[in-house]
C-alpha positions as CSV (number, residue, x, y, z in Angstrom):
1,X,-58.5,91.3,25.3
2,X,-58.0,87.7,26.8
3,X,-59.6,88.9,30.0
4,X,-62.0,91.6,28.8
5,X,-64.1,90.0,25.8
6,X,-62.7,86.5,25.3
7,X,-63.5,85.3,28.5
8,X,-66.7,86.6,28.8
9,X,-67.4,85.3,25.0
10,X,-65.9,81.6,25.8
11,X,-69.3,81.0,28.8
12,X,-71.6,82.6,26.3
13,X,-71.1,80.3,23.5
14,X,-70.5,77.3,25.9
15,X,-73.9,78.3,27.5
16,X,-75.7,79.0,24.1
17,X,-74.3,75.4,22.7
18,X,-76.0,74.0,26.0
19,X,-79.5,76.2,25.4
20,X,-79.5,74.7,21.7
21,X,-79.7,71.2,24.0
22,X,-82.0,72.2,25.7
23,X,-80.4,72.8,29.6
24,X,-80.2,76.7,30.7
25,X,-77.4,78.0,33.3
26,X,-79.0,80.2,35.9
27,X,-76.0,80.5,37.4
28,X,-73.1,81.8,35.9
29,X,-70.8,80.7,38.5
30,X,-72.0,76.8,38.0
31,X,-69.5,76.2,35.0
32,X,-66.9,77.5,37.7
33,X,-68.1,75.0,40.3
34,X,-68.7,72.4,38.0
35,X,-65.6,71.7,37.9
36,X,-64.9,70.5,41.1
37,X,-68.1,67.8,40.5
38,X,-66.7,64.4,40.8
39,X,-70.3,62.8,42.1
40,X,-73.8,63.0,40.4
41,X,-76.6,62.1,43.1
42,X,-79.7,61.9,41.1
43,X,-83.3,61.6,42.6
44,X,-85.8,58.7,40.8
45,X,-89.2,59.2,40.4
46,X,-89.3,62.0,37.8
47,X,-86.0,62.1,37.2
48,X,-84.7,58.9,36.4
49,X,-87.6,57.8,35.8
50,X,-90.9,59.4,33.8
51,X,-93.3,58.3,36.5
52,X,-95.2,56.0,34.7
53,X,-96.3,52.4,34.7
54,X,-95.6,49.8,31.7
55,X,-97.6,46.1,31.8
56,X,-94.1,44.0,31.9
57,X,-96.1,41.2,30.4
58,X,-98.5,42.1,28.1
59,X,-98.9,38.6,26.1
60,X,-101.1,38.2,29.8
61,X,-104.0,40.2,28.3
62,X,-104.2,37.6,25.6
63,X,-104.7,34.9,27.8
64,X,-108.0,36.2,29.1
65,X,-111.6,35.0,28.0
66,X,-113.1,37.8,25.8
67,X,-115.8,38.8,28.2
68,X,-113.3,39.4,31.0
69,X,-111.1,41.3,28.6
70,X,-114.0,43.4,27.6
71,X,-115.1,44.1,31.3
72,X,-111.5,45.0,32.4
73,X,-111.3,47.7,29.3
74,X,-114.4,49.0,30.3
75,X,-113.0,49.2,34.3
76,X,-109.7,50.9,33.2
77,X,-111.1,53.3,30.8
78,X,-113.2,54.9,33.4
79,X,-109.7,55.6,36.1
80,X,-107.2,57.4,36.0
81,X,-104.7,55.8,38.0
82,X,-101.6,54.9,36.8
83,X,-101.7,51.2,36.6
84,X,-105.5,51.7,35.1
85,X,-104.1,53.8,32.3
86,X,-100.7,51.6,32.1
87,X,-103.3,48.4,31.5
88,X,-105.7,50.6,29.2
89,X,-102.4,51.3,27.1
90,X,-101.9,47.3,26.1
91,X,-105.2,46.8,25.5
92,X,-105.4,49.6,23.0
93,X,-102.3,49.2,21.5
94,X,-103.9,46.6,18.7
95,X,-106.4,48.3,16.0
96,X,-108.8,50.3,16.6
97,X,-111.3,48.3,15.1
98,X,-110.8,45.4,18.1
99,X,-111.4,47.6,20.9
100,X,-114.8,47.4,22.6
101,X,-117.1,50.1,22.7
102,X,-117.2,51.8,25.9
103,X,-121.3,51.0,27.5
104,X,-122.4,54.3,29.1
105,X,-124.9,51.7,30.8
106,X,-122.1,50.2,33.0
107,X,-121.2,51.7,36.6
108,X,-117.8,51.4,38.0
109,X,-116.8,52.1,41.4
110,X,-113.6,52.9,43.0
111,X,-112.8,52.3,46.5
112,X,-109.4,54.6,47.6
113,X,-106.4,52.3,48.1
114,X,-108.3,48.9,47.2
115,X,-109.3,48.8,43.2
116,X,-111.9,49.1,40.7
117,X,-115.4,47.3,40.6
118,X,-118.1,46.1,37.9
119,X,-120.7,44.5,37.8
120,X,-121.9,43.4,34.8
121,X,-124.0,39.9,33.6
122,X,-124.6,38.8,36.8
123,X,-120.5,38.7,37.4
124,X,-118.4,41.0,39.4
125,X,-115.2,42.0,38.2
126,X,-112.4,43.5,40.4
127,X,-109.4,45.0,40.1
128,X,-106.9,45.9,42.7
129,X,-105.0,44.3,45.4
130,X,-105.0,41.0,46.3
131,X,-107.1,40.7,49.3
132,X,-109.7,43.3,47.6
133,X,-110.1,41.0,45.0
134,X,-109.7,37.4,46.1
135,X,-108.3,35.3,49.2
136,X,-107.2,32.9,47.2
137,X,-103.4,32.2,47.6
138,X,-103.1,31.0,44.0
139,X,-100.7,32.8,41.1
140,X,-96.8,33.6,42.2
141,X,-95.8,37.4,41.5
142,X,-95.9,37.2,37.1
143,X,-92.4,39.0,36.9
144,X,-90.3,40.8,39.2
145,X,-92.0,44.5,39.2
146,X,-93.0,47.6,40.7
147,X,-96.2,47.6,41.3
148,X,-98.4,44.5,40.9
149,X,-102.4,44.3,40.3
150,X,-104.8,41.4,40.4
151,X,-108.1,41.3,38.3
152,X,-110.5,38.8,39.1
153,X,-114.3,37.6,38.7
154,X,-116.8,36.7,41.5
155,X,-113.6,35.9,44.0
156,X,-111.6,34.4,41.9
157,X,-108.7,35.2,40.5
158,X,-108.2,35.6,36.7
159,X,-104.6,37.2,36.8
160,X,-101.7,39.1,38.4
161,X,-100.0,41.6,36.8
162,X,-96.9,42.7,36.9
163,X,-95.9,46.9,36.3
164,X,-92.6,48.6,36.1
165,X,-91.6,52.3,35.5
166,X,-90.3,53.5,32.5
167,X,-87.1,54.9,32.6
168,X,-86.5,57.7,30.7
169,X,-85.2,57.1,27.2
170,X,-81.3,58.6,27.5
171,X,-81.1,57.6,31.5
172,X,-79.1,54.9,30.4
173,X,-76.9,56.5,28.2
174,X,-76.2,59.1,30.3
175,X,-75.5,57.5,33.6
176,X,-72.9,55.5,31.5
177,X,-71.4,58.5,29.8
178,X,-71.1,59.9,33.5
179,X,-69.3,57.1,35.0
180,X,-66.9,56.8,31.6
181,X,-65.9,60.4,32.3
182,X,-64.5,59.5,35.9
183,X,-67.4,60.4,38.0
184,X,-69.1,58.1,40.4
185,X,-73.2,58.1,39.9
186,X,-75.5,57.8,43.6
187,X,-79.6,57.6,42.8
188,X,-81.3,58.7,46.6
189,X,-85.7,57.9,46.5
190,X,-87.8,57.9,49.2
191,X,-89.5,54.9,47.0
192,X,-89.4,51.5,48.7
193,X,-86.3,48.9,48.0
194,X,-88.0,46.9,45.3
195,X,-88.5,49.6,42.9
196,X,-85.4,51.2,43.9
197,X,-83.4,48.0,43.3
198,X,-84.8,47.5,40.2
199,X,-84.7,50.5,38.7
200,X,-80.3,50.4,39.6
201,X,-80.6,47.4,37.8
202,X,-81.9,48.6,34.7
203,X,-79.6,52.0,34.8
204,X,-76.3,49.5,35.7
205,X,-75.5,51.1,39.1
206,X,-73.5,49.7,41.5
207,X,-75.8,48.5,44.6
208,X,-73.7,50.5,47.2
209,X,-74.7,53.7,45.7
210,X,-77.9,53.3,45.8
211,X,-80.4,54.3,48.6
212,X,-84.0,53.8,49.3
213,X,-86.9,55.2,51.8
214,X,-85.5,58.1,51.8
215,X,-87.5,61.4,53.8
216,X,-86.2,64.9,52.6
217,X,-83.8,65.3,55.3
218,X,-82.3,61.9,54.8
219,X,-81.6,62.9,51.4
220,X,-79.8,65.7,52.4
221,X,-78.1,63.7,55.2
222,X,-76.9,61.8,52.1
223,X,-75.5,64.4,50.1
224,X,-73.6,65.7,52.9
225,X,-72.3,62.4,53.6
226,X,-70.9,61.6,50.0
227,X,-69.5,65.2,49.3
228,X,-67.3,64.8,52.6
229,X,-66.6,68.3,52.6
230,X,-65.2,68.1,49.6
231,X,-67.7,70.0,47.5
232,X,-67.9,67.7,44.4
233,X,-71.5,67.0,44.4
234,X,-74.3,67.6,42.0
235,X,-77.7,66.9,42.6
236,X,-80.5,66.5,40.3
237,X,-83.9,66.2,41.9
238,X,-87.4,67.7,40.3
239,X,-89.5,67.5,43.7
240,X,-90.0,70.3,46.3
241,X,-88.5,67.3,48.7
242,X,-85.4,67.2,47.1
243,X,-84.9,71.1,48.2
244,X,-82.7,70.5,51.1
245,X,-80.4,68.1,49.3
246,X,-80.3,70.6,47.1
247,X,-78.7,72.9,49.5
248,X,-76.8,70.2,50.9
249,X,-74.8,70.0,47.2
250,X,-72.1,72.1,45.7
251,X,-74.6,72.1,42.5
252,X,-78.0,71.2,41.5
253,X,-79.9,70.8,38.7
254,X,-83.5,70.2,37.8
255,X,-86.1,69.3,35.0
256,X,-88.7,70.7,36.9
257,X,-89.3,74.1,35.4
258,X,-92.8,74.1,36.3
259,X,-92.6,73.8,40.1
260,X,-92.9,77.4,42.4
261,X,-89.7,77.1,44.2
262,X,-87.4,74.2,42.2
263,X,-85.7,76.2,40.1
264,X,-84.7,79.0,41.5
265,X,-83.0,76.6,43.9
266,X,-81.3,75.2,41.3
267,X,-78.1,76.0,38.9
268,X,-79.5,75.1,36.0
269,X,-82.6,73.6,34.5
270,X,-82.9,71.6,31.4
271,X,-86.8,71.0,29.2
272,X,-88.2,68.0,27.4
273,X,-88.3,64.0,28.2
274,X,-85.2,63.0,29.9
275,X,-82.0,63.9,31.7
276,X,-80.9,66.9,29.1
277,X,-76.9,66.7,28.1
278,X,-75.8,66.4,31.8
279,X,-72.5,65.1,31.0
280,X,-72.0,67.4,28.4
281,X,-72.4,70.4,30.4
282,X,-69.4,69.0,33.2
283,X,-67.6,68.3,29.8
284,X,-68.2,71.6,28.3
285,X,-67.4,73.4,31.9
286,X,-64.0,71.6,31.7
287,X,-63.3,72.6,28.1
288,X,-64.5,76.0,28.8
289,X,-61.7,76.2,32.0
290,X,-58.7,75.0,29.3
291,X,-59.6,77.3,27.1
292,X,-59.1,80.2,29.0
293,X,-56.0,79.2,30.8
294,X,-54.9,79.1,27.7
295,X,-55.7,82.6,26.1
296,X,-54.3,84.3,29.3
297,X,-51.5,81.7,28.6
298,X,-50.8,83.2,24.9
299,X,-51.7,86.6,26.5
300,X,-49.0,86.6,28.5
301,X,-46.5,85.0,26.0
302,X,-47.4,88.3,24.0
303,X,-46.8,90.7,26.3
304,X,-43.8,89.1,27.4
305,X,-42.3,89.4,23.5
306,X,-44.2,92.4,22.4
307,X,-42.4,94.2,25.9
308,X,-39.0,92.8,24.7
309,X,-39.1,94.4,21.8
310,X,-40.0,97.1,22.6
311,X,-37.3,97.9,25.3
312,X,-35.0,96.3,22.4
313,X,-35.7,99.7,20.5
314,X,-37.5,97.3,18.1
315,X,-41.1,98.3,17.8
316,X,-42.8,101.3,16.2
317,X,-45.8,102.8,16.0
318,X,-47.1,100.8,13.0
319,X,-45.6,98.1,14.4
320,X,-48.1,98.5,17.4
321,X,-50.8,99.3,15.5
322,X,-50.5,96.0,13.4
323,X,-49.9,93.5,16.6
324,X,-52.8,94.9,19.2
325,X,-55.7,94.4,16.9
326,X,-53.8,91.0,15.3
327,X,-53.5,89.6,19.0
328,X,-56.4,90.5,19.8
329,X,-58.5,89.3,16.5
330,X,-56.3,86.0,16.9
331,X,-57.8,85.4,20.9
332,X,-61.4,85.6,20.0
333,X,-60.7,83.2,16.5
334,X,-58.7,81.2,19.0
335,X,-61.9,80.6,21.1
336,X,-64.8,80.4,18.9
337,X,-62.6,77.4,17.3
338,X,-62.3,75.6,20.4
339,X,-65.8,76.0,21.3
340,X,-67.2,75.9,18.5
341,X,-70.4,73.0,18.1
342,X,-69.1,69.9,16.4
343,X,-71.2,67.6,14.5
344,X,-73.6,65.4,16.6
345,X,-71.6,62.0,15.8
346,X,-68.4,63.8,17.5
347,X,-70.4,65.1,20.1
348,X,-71.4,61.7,21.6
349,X,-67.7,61.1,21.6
350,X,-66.5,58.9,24.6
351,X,-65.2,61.5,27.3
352,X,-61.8,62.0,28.9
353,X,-61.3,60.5,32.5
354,X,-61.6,63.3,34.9
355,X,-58.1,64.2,36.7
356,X,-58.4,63.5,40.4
357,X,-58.8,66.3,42.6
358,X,-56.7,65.1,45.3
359,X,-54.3,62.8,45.5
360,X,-56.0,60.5,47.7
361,X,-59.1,60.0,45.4
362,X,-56.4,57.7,43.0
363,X,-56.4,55.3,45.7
364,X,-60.2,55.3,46.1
C-alpha cells in the first residue's frame, strides 16, 4: 500500500497544493530532482523584473511650466514606448479633471532610436536622448536609473529624467525566502551593468552572483559553470534566449506560458504577476521525499511484526483481515496529514536550512 497508492497520492496532493498557487509540474520527475537544487539562477527582464519603466522622480513633472507639461502629455500620449507610457502614467495619475485634452490638431513625429517631436506655438518640444534634444551639457543624471530621457524646448533643456524597472511585487520576498532555506540565488541578463546592478540592489544580492551582458550561450556557459557538475541548479528564464541555459540546468522553470517553445523546455510553469511559490515548491519536494521514506519506513516496521507473529503461531485469519486494511487505511491518513495545506499565515513560515549535499559544501 506504501508503494502502490500512497506514494503516488503523496506527488498528487503536493502537486495539486502547488496548482491552487498557481505553478504546474510538467514533469513528474522535477520534485525528484528538486531535491538535489542547491542554486536558483534566475534571468531579469521578465522574470525578475515586469519589463516596465517607473518615473523615479515624479515630483519633476511638477516643476515644469504648464504649457511644457501640456505639450509633453500630448507627445507621450501619441507613443507607445516604454518610457513614453512610463511618463504618461505620472502625469495621469492626478484627477481626471486636470488632464489636458488630447488636440487631434497636433502632429508628433518619432524618429527610431532618437525621441519624440512637436511643434506647437511657434516652440519645438523634444523628447529623447540628450544629443537629439539639446547640446547643452547642463543637468547631472536626476537619480541613479535605468533608462534616462531628456525633454526640452527649442534646444534647451527643460529636464532629465530618470526611469527604473519595476520589480515584480514578491521578487523580493522570494529571493529572501530562497537564500533563508540554504540556497545560494545567481540573476544572469544580457542587460547592460547599470540596470543589472541596480536591479541586485534592490533584490539584496550579493554582487558576485550577479552577471551582466550576457548572449544566450554565455548564459549557458554560466549555468554550467555554477552547477560544477554537481546538478543542483535551477533555472528560471521566460525568453526563447534563455533555452540553452535551460538545458545547461538540472531544472528549469518558467512564467512564460505563452511562448512556442519555453515551456515545453521547462519543468514547470507557474501564471500571474510574479515569481509563483518557487521556494515552496523546493520546500514541498523536500517534504514530499520525508514523507515517503517514512511510510515505507512504518511499512516495513509492519511487516517485520505482522511476519513475527505470524511464524509465532499468533495471527489468524481475522486477525489478518483486521491489520491489512488498518495498515493500509493508517498510510494514506498518515500522508494526507503531512501534506495536507496549512493556513496561509503558517505557510509563509521561515524555512529549514537545507542539509548539505556533500560534505565539502559546509566549508563553502
Amino acid at each position: 500500500c506504501a508503494l502502490g497508492v500512497a506514494t503516488p497520492l503523496a506527488y498528487e496532493l503536493v502537486q495539486a497544493r502547488l496548482r491552487r498557487r498557481g505553478l504546474f509540474v510538467r514533469h513528474a520527475s522535477f520534485l525528484d530532482r528538486a531535491l538535489r537544487v542547491r542554486k536558483v539562477l534566475f534571468d531579469k527582464t521578465g522574470t525578475l523584473t515586469l519589463g516596465q519603466l517607473t518615473l523615479a522622480a515624479p515630483e519633476q513633472l511638477d516643476q515644469l511650466p504648464g504649457e511644457a507639461r501640456a505639450a509633453l502629455y500630448q507627445m507621450v500620449a501619441r507613443s507607445n514606448h516604454p518610457v513614453s507610457q512610463a511618463l504618461l502614467r505620472a502625469l495621469s495619475a492626478g484627477p481626471e479633471a486636470g488632464r489636458p485634452a488630447l488636440d487631434p490638431t497636433l502632429t508628433i513625429t518619432e524618429e527610431p532610436g532618437q525621441g519624440l517631436t512637436l511643434r506647437h506655438r511657434d516652440h519645438e518640444y523634444r523628447l529623447g536622448r540628450r544629443g537629439f534634444v539639446t547640446t547643452s551639457a547642463e543637468l547631472a543624471p536626476a537619480s541613479p536609473a535605468d533608462v534616462s530621457a531628456f525633454f526640452g524646448r527649442d534646444g534647451e533643456l527643460l529636464c532629465q529624467y530618470g526611469f527604473v524597472e519595476d520589480l515584480c511585487p514578491d521578487a523580493r520576498t522570494e529571493v529572501e525566502q530562497l537564500q533563508r532555506a540554504g540556497l545560494s540565488v545567481w540573476m544572469l541578463s544580457g542587460d547592460t551593468a547599470p540596470k543589472v546592478a541596480d536591479s541586485a540592489r534592490r533584490l539584496g544580492l550579493a554582487r558576485e552572483r550577479v552577471y551582466s551582458g550576457l548572449s544566450p550561450e554565455d548564459k549557458a556557459r554560466q549555468v554550467r559553470l555554477v552547477d560544477g557538475g554537481a546538478g543542483d541548479t535551477l533555472m528560471i528564464g521566460d525568453g526563447i534566449n534563455d533555452a540553452l541555459a535551460f538545458a545547461a540546468a538540472a531544472c528549469a522553470g518558467t512564467p512564460a506560458v505563452d511562448r512556442p517553445t519555453l515551456p515545453e523546455r521547462a519543468d514547470f510553469y507557474f501564471l500571474g504577476v510574479g515569481l509563483g511559490p518557487i521556494a515552496l515548491a523546493l520546500e514541498l519536494a523536500r517534504k514530499t521525499h520525508a514523507v515517503i521514506r517514512r511510510n515505507l519506513c512504518l511499512a516495513a516496521l509492519y511487516n517485520a511484526v505482522v511476519l513475527g507473529l505470524s511464524l509465532g503461531g499468533l495471527m489468524t485469519p481475522l486477525r489478518c483481515a483486521i491489520a491489512m486494511p488498518l495498515s493500509s487505511l493508517l498510510i494514506l491518513l498518515a500522508t494526507v496529514h503531512s501534506l495536507r495545506e496549512q493556513p496561509a499565515k503558517k505557510e509563509l513560515a521561515e524555512p529549514r536550512p537545507l542539509p548539505a549535499l556533500y560534505p565539502a559544501e559546509a566549508q563553502l
